[in-house]
C-alpha positions, 0 to 999 in steps of 0.5 A: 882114830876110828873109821866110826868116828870120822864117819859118825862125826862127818854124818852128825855135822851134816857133811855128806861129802864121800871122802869122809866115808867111802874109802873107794873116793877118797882113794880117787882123790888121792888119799889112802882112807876116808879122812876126818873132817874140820867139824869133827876136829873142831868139836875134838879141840872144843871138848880136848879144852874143856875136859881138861880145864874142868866143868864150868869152862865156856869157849867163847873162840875157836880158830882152828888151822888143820894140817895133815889128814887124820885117817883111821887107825891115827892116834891124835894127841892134843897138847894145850899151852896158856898164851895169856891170862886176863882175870877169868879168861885165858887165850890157849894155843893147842897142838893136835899130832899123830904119826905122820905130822901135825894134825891141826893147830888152834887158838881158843880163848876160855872163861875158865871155872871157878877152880881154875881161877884161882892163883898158884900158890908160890913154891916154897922157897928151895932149900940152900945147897949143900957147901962145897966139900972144901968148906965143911968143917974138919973133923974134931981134933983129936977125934980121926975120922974113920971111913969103911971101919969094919964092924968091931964085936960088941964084947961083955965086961965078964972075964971068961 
């Protein structure tokens, strides 16, 4: 989280409040920097579910909940998890963290694209497991088996 960011996101949503770039205020409040605002993570949510659901994604909702403040120098990772799924739209739960706690938590439902759309192909089915070592059969008769053998030189049939 850059303090560019959070100013750039606070000017372009047309929140003017000082606590989102003037660090002396948002000091006097009781913070220790300027701190994000609810449309900037909004928009970060937004762009976080359609990036990784690909092009052609529509977010039809968004609610979002916020948490801890995210000041410059957070790292905030989102994680997105499918809650449901109903022909092309999915209800999805994202969870955004940094350093100190849980940022925000959100609840979106998408019309996924086309790529998206299409079932999982089931797994192969898993290879049997290996018999436990009482039931592999023994060696031939007459034929020992010989473990660790030290390599025997391969000699000529001549005589010397």
């Amino acid at each position: 989280m850059t303090r560019t960011l959070i100013v750039a996101g606070a000017i372009a949503t047309r929140d003017y409040q000082d606590v989102h770039h003037d660090p002396e205020a948002a000091r006097r409040r009781g913070a220790p920097d300027v701190f994000m605002n609810i449309l900037t993570t909004n928009g970060l949510v937004g762009r976080y579910l359609t990036e990784s659901l690909g092009a052609g994604t529509v977010l039809r909702t968004l609610a979002i909940r916020l948490g801890t403040p995210s000041h410059p120098g957070d790292t905030l990772v989102l994680r997105g998890t499918v809650v449901s799924r109903a022909g092309d739209d999915a209800v999805i739960r994202v969870v955004g963290t940094h350093e100190r706690g849980t940022h925000v938590t959100a609840r979106a439902t998408v019309t996924l694209p086309p790529a998206a759309r299409a079932p999982v192909p089931e797994a192969p089915p898993p290879e049997p497991p290996e018999p436990p070592e009482l039931l592999k059969s023994p060696p031939p008769l007459g034929i020992p088996e010989v473990r660790n053998a030290p390599e025997q030189p391969v000699t000529g049939g001549g005589t010397s």
